[in-house]
C-alpha positions as CSV (number, residue, x, y, z in Angstrom):
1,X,-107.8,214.6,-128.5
2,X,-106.0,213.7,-125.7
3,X,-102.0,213.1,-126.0
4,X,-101.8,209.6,-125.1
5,X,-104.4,209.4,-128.1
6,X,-101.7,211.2,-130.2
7,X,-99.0,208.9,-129.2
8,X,-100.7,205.8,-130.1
9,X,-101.9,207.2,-133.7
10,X,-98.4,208.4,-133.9
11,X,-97.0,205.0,-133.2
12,X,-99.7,203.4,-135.3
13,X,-98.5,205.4,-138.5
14,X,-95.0,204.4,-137.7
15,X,-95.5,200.8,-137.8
16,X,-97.9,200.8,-141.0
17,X,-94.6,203.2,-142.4
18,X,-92.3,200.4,-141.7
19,X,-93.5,197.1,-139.9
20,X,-89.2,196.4,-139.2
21,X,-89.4,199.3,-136.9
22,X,-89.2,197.1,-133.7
23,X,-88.8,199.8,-131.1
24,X,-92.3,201.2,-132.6
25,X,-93.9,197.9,-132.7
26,X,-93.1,197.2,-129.3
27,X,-94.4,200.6,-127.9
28,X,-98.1,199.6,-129.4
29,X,-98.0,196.4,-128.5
30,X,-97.2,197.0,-124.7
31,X,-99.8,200.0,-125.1
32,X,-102.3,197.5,-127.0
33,X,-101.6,194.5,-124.1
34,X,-102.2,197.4,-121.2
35,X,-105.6,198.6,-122.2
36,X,-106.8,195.3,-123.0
37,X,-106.8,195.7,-127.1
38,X,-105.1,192.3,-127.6
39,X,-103.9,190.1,-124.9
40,X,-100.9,187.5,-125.6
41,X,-101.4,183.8,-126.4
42,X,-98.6,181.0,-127.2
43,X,-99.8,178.9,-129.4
44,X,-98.0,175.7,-129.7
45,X,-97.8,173.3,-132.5
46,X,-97.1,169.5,-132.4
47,X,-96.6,166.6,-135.1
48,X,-97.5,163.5,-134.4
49,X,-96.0,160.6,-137.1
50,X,-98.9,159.7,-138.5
51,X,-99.1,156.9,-141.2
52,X,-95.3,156.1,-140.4
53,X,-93.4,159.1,-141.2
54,X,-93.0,163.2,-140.2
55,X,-95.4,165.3,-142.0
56,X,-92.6,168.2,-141.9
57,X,-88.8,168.9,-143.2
58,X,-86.1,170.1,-141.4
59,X,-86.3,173.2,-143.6
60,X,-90.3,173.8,-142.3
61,X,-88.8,174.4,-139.1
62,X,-85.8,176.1,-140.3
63,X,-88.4,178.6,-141.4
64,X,-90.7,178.7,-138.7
65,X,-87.5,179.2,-136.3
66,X,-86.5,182.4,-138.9
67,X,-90.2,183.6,-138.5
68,X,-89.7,183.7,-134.6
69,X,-91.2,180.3,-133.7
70,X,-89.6,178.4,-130.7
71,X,-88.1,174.8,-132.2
72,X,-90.0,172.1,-129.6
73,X,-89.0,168.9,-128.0
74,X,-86.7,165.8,-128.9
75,X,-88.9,163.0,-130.2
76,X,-88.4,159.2,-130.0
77,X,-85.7,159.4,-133.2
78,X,-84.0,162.1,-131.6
79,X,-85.3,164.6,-134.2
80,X,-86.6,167.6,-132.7
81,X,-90.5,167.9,-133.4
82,X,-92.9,171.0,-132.7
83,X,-92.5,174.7,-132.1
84,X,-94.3,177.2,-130.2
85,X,-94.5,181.1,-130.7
86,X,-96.7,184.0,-128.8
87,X,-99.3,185.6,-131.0
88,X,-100.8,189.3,-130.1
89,X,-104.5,188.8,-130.9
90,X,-108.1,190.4,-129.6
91,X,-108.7,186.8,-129.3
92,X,-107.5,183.1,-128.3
93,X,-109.6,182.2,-131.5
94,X,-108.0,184.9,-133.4
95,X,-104.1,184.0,-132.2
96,X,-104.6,180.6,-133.3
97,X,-106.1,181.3,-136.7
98,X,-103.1,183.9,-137.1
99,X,-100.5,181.0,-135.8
100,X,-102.0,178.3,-138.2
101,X,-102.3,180.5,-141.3
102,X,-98.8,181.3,-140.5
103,X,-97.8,177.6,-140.2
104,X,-99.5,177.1,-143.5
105,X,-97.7,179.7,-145.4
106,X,-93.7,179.2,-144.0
107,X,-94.3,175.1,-144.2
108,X,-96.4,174.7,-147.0
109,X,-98.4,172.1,-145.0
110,X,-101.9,171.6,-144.5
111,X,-102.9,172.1,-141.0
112,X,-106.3,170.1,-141.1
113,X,-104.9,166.8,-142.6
114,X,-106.7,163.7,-141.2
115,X,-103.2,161.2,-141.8
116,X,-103.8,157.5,-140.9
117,X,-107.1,155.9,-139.3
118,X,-104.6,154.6,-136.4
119,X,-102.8,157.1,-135.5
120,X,-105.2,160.2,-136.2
121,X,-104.4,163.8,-137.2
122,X,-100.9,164.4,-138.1
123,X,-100.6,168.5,-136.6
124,X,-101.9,169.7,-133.3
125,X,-102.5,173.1,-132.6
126,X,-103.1,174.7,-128.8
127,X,-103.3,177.9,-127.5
128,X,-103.2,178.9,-124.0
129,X,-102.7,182.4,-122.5
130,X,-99.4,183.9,-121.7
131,X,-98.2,185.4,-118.3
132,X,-97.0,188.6,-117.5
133,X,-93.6,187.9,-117.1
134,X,-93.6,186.3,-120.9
135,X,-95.0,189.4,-122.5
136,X,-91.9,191.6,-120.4
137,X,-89.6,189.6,-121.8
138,X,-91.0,189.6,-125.4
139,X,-91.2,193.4,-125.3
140,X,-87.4,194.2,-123.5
């Protein structure tokens, strides 16, 4: 066994010991990103006011903020709407299955709602691949 091989078992153990170990957490992930196990995807999430109201509370994106999620833009009533995070996933499939059953969980919403015939589908989900200058700044 070589020692890199070592190190990364090492650093494995260490985060399934304690997943609030940061430093550790960071170490895979970087070592995960460089040899191509995951790759990094931001996945943002937008809610359109569908059937005349917002499908969310205040308090669903107090907890998605606490979770690590990035609060989005000012809409028309000067509430702020949406939120992005970046997932670490083997797959763009897999980071946005991991961001919406997050979503689910800290909101209590349901993702796939249809809302109103005229105005369509009340959360939006997209993914798109991060940069490299993203993932530095995730993992300083």
């Amino acid at each position: 066994m070589k020692t890199n091989d070592l190190t990364i078992r090492e650093l494995e153990r260490a985060v399934a010991a304690d997943p609030s170990d940061e430093r550790a957490a960071k170490r895979l992930t970087a070592w995960q990103l460089r040899t191509g196990a995951v790759k990094a995807f931001e996945v943002d999430y937008s809610e359109n006011n569908s059937g005349g109201s917002w499908w969310l509370l205040r308090e669903s994106y107090d907890a998605l903020v606490a979770a690590g999620w990035t609060r989005g833009r000012a809409a028309y009533d000067g509430t702020t709407r949406g939120a992005s995070k970046v997932f670490f996933a083997v797959s763009e499939d897999a980071a946005y299955d991991a961001a919406v059953a997050e979503w689910t969980a800290l909101t209590g919403g349901n993702a796939t709602a249809t809302g109103c015939e005229c105005c369509g589908s009340p959360h939006y989900f997209s993914t798109q691949a991060v940069g490299p200058e993203t993932i530095l700044a995730l993992l300083a």
